[in-house]
C-alpha positions in Angstrom: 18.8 -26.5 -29.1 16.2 -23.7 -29.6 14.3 -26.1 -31.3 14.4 -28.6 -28.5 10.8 -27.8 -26.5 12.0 -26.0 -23.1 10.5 -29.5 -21.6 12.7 -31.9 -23.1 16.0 -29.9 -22.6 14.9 -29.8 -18.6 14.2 -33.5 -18.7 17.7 -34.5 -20.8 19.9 -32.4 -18.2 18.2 -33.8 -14.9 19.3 -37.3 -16.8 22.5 -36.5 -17.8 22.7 -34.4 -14.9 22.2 -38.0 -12.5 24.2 -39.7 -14.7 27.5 -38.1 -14.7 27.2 -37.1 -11.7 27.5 -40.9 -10.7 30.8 -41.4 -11.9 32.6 -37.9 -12.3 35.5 -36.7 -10.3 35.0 -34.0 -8.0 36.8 -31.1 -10.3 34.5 -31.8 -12.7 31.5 -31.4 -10.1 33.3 -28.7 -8.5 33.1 -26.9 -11.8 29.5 -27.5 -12.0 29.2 -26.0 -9.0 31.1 -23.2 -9.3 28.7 -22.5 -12.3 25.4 -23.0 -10.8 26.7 -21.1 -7.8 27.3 -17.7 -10.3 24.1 -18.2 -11.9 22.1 -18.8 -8.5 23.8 -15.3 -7.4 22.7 -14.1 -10.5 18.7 -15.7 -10.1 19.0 -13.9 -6.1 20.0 -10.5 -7.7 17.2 -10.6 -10.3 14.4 -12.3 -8.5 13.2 -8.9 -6.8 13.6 -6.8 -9.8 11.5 -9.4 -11.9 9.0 -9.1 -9.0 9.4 -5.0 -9.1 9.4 -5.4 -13.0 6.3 -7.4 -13.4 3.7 -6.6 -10.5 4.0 -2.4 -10.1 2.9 -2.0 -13.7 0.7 -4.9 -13.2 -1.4 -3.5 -10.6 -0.8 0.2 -12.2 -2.5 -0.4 -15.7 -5.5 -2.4 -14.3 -6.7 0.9 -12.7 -9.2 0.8 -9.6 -8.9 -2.9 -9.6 -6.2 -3.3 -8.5 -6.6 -3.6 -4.7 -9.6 -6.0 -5.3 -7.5 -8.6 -7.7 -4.5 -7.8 -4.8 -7.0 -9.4 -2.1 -8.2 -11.8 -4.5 -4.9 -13.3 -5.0 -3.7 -13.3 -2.0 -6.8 -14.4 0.2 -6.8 -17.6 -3.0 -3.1 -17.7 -1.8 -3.0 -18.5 1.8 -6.6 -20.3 1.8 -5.0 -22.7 -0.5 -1.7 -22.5 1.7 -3.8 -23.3 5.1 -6.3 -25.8 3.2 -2.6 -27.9 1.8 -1.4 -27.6 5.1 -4.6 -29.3 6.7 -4.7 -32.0 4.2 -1.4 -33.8 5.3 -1.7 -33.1 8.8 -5.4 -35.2 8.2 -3.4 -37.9 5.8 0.0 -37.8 8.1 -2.6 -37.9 11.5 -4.0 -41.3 10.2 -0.4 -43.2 8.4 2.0 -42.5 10.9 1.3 -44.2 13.4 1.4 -47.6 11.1 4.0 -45.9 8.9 6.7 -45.2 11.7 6.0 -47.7 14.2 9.1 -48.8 16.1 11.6 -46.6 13.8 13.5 -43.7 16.0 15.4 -40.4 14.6 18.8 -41.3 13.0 21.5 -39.1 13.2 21.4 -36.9 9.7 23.8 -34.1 9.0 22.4 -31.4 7.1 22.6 -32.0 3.1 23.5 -29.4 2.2 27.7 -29.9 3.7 27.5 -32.9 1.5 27.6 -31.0 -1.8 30.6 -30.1 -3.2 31.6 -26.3 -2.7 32.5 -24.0 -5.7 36.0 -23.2 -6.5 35.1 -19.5 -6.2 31.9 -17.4 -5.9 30.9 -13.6 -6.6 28.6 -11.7 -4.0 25.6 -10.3 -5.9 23.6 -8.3 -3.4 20.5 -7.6 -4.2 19.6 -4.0 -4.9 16.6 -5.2 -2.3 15.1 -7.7 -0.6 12.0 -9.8 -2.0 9.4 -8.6 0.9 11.2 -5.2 0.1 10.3 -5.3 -3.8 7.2 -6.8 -3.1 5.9 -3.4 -0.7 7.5 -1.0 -2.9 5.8 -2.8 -5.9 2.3 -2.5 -4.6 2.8 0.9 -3.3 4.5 2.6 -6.8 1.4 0.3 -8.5 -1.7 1.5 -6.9 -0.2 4.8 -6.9 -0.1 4.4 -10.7 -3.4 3.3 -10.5 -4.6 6.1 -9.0 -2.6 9.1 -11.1 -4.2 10.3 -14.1 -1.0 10.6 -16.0 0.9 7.9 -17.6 4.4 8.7 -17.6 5.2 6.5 -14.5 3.7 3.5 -16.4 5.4 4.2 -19.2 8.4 3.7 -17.2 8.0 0.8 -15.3 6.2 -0.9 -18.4 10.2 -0.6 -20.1 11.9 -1.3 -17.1 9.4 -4.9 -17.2 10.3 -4.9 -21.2 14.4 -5.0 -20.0 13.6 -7.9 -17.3 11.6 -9.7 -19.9 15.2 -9.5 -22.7 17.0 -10.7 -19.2 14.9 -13.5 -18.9 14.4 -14.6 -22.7 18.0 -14.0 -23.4 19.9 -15.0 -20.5 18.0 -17.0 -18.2 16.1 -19.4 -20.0 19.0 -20.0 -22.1 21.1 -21.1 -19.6 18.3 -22.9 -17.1 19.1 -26.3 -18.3 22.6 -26.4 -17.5 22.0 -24.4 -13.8 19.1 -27.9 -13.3 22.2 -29.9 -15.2 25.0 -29.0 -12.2 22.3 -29.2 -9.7 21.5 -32.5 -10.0 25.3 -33.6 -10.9 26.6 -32.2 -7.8 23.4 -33.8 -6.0 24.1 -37.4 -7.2 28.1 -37.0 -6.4 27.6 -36.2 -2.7 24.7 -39.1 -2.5 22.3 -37.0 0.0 19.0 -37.7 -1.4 19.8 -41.6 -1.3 21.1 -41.5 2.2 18.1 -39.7 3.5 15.8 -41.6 1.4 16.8 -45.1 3.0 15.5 -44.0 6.2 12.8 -41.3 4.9 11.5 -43.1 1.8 7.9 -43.8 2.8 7.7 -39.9 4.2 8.7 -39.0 0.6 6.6 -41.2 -0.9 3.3 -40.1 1.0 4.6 -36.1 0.3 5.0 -36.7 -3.2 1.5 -38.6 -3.5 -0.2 -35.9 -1.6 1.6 -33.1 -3.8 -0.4 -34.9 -6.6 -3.8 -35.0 -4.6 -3.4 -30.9 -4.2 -2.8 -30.4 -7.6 -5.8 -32.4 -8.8 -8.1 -31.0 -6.5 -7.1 -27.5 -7.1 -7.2 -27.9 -11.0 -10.6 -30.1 -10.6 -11.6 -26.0 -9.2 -9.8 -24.3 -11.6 -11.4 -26.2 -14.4 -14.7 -25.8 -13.1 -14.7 -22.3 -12.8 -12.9 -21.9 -15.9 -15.1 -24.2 -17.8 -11.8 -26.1 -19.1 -10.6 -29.9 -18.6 -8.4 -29.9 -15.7 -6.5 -32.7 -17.5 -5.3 -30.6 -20.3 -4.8 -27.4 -18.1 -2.0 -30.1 -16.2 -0.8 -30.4 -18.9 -0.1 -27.5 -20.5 1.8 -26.4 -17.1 4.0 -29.0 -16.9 6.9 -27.4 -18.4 6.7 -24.7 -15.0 6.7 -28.1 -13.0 9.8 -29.9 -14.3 11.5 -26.5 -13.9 11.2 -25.9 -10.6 11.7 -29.6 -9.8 15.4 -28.6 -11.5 16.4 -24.7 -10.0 14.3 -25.6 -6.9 13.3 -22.2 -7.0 9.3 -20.5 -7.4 10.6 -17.1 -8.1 13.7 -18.4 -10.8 10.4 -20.5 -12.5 8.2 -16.9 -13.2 9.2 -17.0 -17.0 8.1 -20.4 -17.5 5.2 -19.9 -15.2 3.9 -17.0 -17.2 4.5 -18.5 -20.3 2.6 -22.2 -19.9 -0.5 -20.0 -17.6 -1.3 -17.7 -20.7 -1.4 -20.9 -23.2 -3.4 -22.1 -20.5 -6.0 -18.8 -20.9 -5.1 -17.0 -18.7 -5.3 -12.8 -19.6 -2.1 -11.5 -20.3 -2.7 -8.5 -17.4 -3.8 -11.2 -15.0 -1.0 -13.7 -15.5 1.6 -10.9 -15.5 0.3 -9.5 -11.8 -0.6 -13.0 -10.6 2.0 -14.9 -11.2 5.0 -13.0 -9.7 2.9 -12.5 -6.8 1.9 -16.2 -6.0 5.6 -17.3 -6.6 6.1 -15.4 -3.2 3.3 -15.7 -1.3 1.6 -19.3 -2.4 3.7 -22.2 -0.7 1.0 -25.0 -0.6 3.3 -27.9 -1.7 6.4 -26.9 0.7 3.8 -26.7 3.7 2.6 -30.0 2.9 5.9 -31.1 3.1 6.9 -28.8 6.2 4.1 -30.5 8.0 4.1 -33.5 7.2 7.7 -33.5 8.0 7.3 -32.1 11.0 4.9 -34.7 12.0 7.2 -37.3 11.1 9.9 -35.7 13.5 7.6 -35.6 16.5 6.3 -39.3 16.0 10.1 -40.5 15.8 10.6 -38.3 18.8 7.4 -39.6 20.8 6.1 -36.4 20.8 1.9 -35.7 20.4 1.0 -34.5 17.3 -2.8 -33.7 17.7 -4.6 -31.0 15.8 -4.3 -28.2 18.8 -0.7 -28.8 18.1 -0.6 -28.7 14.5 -3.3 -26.2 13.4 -2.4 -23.3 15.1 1.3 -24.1 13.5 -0.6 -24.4 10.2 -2.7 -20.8 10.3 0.9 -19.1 10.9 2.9 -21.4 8.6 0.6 -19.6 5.7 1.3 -16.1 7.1 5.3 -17.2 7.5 5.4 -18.3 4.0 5.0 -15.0 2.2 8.3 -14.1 3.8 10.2 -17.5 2.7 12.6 -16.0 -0.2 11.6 -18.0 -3.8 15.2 -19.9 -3.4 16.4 -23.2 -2.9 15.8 -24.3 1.1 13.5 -20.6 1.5 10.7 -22.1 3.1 11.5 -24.2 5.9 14.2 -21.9 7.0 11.4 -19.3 6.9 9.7 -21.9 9.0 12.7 -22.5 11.6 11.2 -20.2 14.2 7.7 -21.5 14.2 9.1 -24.6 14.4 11.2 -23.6 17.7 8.4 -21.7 19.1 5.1 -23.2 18.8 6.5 -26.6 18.2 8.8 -27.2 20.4 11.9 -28.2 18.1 15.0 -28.5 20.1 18.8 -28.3 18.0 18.6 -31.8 16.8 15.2 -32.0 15.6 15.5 -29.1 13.9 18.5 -30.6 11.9 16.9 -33.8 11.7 13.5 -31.6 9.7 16.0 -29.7 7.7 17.4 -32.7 6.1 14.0 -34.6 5.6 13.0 -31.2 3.6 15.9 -30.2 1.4 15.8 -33.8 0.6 12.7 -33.5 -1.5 12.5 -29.6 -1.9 12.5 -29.4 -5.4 8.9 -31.8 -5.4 7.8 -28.8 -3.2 8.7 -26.1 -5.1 7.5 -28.0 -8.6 3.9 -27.9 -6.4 3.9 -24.3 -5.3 4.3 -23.3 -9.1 2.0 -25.4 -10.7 -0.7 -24.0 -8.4 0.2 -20.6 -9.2 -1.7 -21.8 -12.6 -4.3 -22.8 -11.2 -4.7 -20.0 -8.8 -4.2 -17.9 -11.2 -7.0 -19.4 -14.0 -9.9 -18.7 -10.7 -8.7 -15.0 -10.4 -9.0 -14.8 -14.0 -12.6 -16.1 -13.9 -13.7 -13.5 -11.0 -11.6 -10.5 -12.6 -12.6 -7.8 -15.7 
């Protein structure tokens, strides 16, 4: 199987993953589950310590640069954020009101009771949160950066070298089969086809716009990068079919850094930029938070005119650095927004949870692939 490109093993377990889980009995889900249930634990333990692992000596070895190519990256991040965010409330603003005409809410439970529970699971706390490793990352970095000794950075630069044999050895190994029980125990409970009988044209305008963001913001990349934008797609789209698998930004880094190096990136660049942006850059899940969102408030009869929606928009970016990189992360990030400037009473709230999981993974398989791209301009402007 090592020979099998990291691609086609993703692709052959989401199929065999759909197909057994058509006709399987529920033990045999329920021992899928039980599995991808260890190794999520396992992804939430690790996440901050890749993000601790890869950033700190990031930011340390690039010196005095470091805060610049910090507020590079994350000024790319949220403008890109905001700017996806404005495009489907633009494209949502002008469908709807043909799209949904005369349809009302129905009554959805929240997918995720559907899915068949593990037989048993093991609590893996992480040593600390993902905003925590985040802080503590830039802070030990651009202290780093400004030491003149290097013993620190010799430290964290093995500590990255022991995440790095934890990814190569045991994650990515075992990635196809985590995307294998997902999508088994996903086709057994039958929650993306219920939702998607009454949500199908929302999904289908998401997904389209999902594709519009990522050729616009690899039409930029190219042209700052002097590369075809075409090929740089390309070459990422083994990070894309990942995350459309482990629904998760931060679980995707490996393969992420990987395909955005091949792309052209610089080594230093990629390694600070990418863990970074898998936290902080959410342009595909707001497109689908608002355009969701959107859809809820039509169905409801509610306005949803730009004095509404931007303001929600502007602090949707801000909200989405603090959405964890897992499955579901965003919009529950985006629950009290939701509540507060919106408006979202108990049953809406359920009613937008279930449009989003339903299509979380498209999201997520966004978000990463724009890392790439956001990370090919801060490669351009950076020494």
């Amino acid at each position: 199987m090592k020979k099998v490109p990291l691609l086609a093993r993703i692709i052959i377990a989401i199929l065999l993953g759909i197909l057994i889980g058509s006709f399987a009995p529920e033990w045999l889900v329920e021992v899928f589950a039980t599995f991808t249930g260890l190794f999520g634990n396992f992804l939430s333990f690790v996440i901050p310590l890749i993000i601790l692992g890869f950033i700190a000596p990031g930011i340390g070895s690039m010196g005095r640069g470091a805060g610049k190519m910090l507020g590079l990256t994350t000024g790319l991040a949220y403008s890109s954020t905001v700017s996806a965010g404005l495009l489907a409330f633009l494209v949502a603003g002008t469908l709807y009101p043909f799209m949904l005409q005369g349809q009302s809410a129905a009554e959805l439970k929240n997918p995720e009771e559907a899915l068949v529970e593990a037989s048993f699971t093991v609590d893996m706390p992480q040593v600390i949160g993902v905003m925590g490793a985040l802080i503590l990352a830039f802070i030990i970095g651009l202290g780093i950066s400004r030491l003149k000794g290097n013993a620190l950075l010799d430290v964290m630069d093995e500590f990255r070298s022991i995440i790095q044999l934890v990814i190569e050895k045991v994650i990515i190994p075992l990635l196809p089969f985590h995307i294998f029980g997902i999508f088994a125990n996903m086709t057994y409970a039958g929650q993306v086809q219920t939702i998607l009988n009454v949500f199908w044209k929302v999904f289908i305008m998401i997904i389209l716009l999902h594709l519009v963001y990522l050729a616009l913001v690899y039409t930029l990349a190219g042209s700052f990068s002097k590369k075809n934008p075409i090929r740089m797609l390309r070459t990422m789209m083994p990070a894309y079919f990942t995350a459309l698998g482990t629904q998760s930004s931060a679980a995707t880094i490996p393969v992420t850094l990987k395909r955005v190096k091949k792309v052209g990136a610089r080594e230093r660049v990629a390694d600070f930029g990418i863990p970074l942006l898998a936290n902080v850059h959410l342009a595909g899940s707001t497109i689908t938070i608002t355009s969701c969102a959107m859809a809820v408030m039509y169905m409801q009869g509610q306005a949803a005119g730009f004095s509404a929606i931007m303001p929600f928009i502007l602090m949707l970016g801000v909200t989405m650095i603090a959405a964890p990189g897992v499955p579901g992360g965003a919009v529950m990030a985006a629950l009290g927004l939701l509540e507060s400037m919106l408006g979202f009473g108990p049953a809406m709230t359920s009613l937008m949870i279930a449009l989003y999981l339903a299509q979380d993974s498209f999201g997520t398989a966004t978000n990463v692939t724009g890392d790439g791209a956001l990370t090919m301009i801060a490669n351009r402007f950076t020494k």
